[in-house]
C-alpha positions in Angstrom: -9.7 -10.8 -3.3 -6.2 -11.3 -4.8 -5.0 -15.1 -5.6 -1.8 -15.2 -6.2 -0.1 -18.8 -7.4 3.2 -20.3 -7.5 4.6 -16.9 -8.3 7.9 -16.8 -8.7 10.1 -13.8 -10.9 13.4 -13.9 -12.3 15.7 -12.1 -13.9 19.5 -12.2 -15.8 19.5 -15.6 -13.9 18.5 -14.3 -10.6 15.6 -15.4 -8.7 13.9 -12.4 -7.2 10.3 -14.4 -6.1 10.2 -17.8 -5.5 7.1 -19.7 -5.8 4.9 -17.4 -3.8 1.2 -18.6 -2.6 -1.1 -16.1 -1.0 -4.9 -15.2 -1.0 -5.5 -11.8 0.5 -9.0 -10.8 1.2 -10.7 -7.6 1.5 -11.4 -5.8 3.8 -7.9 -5.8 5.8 -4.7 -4.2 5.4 -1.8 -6.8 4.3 1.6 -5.5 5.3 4.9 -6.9 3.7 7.5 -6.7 5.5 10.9 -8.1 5.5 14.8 -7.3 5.4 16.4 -4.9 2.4 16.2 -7.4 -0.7 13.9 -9.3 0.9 11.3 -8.7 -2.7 8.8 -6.8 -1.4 8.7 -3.9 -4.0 9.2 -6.7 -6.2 5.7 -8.0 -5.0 3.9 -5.3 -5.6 5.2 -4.6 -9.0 4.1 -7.8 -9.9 1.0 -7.6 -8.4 0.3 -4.2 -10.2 1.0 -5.6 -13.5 4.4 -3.4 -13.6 6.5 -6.7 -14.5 5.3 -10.2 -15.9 6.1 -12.8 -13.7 8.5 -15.9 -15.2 6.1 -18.3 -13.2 2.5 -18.5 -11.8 -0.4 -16.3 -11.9 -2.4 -13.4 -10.3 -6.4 -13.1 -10.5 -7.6 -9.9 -9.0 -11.5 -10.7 -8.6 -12.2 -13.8 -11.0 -10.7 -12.2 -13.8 -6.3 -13.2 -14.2 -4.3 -10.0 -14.0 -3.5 -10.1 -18.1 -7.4 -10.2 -18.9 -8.2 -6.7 -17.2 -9.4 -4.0 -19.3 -6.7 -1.5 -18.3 -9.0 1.6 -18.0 -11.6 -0.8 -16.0 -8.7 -2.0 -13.5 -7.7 1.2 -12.9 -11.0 2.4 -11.8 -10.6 -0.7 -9.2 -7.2 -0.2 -7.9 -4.5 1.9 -7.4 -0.8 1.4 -7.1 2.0 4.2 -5.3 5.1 3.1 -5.9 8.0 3.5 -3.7 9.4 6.6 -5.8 7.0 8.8 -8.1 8.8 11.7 -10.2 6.8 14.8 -12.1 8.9 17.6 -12.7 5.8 19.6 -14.7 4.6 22.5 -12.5 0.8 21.5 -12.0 -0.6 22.3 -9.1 -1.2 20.0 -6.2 -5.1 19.9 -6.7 -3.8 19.2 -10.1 -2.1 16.7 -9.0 -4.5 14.9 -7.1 -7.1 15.6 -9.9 -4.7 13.3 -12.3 -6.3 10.2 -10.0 -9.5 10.4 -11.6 -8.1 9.7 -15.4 -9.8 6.1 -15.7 -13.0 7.9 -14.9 -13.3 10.6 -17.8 -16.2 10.5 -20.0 -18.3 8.6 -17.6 -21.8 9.5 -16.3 -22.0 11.8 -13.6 -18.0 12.1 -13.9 -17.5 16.0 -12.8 -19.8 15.5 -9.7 -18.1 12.0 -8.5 -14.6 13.7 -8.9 -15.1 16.9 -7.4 -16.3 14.8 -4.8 -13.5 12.4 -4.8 -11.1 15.2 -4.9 -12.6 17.3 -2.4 -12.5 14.4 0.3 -9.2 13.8 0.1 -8.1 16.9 -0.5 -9.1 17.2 3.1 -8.7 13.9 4.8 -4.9 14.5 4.3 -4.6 18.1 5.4 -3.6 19.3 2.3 -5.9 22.7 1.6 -3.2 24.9 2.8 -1.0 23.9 -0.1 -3.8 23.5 -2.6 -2.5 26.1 -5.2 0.7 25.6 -4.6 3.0 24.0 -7.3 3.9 20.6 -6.9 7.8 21.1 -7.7 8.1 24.3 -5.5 7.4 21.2 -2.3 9.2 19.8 -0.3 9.6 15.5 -0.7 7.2 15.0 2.6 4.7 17.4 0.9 5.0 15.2 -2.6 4.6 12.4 -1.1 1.5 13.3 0.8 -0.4 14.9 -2.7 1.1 11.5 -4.5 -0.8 9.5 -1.2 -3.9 11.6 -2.1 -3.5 11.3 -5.8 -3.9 7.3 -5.2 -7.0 7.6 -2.7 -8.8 10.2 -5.1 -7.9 6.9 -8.0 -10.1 4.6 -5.8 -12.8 7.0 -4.0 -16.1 5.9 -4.3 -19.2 8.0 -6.0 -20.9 9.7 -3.0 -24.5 7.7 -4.2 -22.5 4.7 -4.4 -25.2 2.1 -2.0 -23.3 -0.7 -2.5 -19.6 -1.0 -1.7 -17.7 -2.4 -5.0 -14.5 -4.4 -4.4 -11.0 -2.2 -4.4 -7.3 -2.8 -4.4 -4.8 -0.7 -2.8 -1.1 -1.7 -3.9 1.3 0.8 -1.4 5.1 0.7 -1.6 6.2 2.3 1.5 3.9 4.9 1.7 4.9 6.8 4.3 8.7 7.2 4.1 10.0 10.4 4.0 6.7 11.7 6.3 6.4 13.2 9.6 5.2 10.7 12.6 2.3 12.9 12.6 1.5 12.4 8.7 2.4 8.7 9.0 -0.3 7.8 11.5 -2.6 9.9 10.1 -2.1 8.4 6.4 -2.3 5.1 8.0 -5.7 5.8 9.9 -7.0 6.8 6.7 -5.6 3.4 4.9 -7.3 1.6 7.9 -10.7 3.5 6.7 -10.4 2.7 3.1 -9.7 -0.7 3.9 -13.1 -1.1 6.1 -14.7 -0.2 3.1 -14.5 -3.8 0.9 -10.7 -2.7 -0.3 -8.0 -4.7 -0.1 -5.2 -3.2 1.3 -1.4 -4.4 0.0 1.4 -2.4 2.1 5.1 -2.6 2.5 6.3 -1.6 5.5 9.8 -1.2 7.2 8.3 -0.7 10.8 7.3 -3.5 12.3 5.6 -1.5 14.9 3.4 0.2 11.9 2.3 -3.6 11.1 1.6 -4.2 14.7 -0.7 -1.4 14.9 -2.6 -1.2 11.7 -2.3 -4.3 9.8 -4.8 -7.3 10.1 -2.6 -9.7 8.0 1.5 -9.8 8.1 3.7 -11.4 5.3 7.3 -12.4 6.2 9.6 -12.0 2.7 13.0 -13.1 3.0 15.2 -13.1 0.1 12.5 -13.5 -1.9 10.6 -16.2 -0.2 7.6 -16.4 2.1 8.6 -16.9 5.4 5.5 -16.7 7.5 2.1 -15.3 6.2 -1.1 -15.1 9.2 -2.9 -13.0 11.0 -0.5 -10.1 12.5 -1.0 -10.7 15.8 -0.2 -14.0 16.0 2.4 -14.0 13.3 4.5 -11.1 14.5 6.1 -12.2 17.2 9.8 -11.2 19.0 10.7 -14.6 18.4 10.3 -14.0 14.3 11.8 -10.7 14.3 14.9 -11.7 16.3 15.4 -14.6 13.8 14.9 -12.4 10.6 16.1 -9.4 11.6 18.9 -9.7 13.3 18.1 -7.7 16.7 16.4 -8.9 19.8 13.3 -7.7 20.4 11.2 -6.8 23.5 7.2 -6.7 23.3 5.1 -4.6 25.3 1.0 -5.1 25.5 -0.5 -1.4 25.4 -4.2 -2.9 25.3 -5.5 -5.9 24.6 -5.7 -5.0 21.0 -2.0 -3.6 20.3 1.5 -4.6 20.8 4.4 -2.7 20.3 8.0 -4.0 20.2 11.1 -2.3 21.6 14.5 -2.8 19.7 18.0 -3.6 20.7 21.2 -4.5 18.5 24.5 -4.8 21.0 24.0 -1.5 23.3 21.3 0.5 21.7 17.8 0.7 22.5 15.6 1.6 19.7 
């Protein structure tokens, strides 16, 4: 799990994070969601290890963020940030490849990542652009090989019996996608996250949290607003108040709800 206390981040006299609390578990996606500014890319950077926070702590495990071996964390979790640049012209299986770094020089290495590689390769529909160069595509296609990069990071050896803790850290992961590449990158986050990984996401879509979180967090500037399970957290009531449009719900099964938007005469 992740145990996060009191955190709080500032910065040339502005508070960014203020005195956050949360414990999130593995095993379940956790979706951040909030307005612009609200500091949920803020979050995750500090969650990552990206910035030092100016109060509080983070323990990943039992072990306080600071006190990780940096080669032996990244073996354990993997962070996509909200923008990635490479201008080098590897290939995307290249690319992808990069994700198993942490693991060089270890036994049985070259089988695990071949593996590793392989799986995603495929999970995300990317053979057809394999041997393509990475800055020949276009931002939807980068983002999908970065999204594949960050699973291959975490993939587990294919003799693995037990099922070792990981951490997923995703800044909105599937901007810029297609709806079909969006669902289908979130089905596989649903399946890494069965798997004994915790799953950290920030989303913009509330219907995205609905759908494939287990756990919703409420950031408004900067503060923790409301933090539960999703279903019972995200409610019209909570996006009307913090979002600013009113909201209609609408029960497609017993297991999914799906909200409908409206701000003055527009239907979204």
């Amino acid at each position: 799990m992740i145990l996060i206390k009191d955190l709080s981040y500032q910065i040339r006299g502005h508070k960014l994070i203020h005195s956050i609390n949360l414990d999130l578990s593995l095993g379940k996606i956790h979706a951040v969601i909030g307005p612009n500014g609200a500091g949920k890319s803020t979050l995750l950077r500090l969650i990552s290890g990206e910035i030092k926070p100016t109060q509080g702590s983070i323990a990943i495990g039992n072990t306080y963020l600071d006190d990780w071996n940096l080669n032996t964390i990244a073996r354990s979790r993997a962070i996509l940030p909200q923008h990635t640049s490479l201008n080098f012209d590897y290939l995307v299986e290249e690319v992808v490849a990069l994700g198993r770094a942490p693991y060089l020089g270890l036994q049985n290495e070259a089988v695990n990542s071949s593996h590793a590689i392989e799986s995603v390769i495929e999970r995300l529909e990317l053979n057809e652009l394999r041997h393509r160069k990475y800055t020949t595509l276009s931002g939807g296609e980068q983002r999908r090989v970065q999204l594949a990069r960050v699973l291959a990071q975490i993939n587990r050896p294919m003799n693995a019996k037990q099922l070792s803790a990981r951490y997923l850290l995703l800044d909105e992961p599937v901007s810029g996608l297609d709806l079909r590449y969006q669902h289908s990158f979130l089905d596989t986050v649903r399946e890494v996250a069965d798997k004994n990984t915790a799953v950290i996401i920030s989303m913009h879509d509330p219907n995205h949290a609905a759908a494939y979180s287990d756990d919703l967090i409420l950031l408004k500037q900067g503060q923790l607003i409301a933090q539960g399970s999703t279903k019972k957290t995200l409610t019209c009531e909570l996006l009307e108040k913090h979002f600013s449009v009113c909201a209609q719900s609408i029960l497609i099964n017993s297991q999914q709800t799906h909200f409908i938007f409206k701000t003055k005469n527009k239907v979204y």
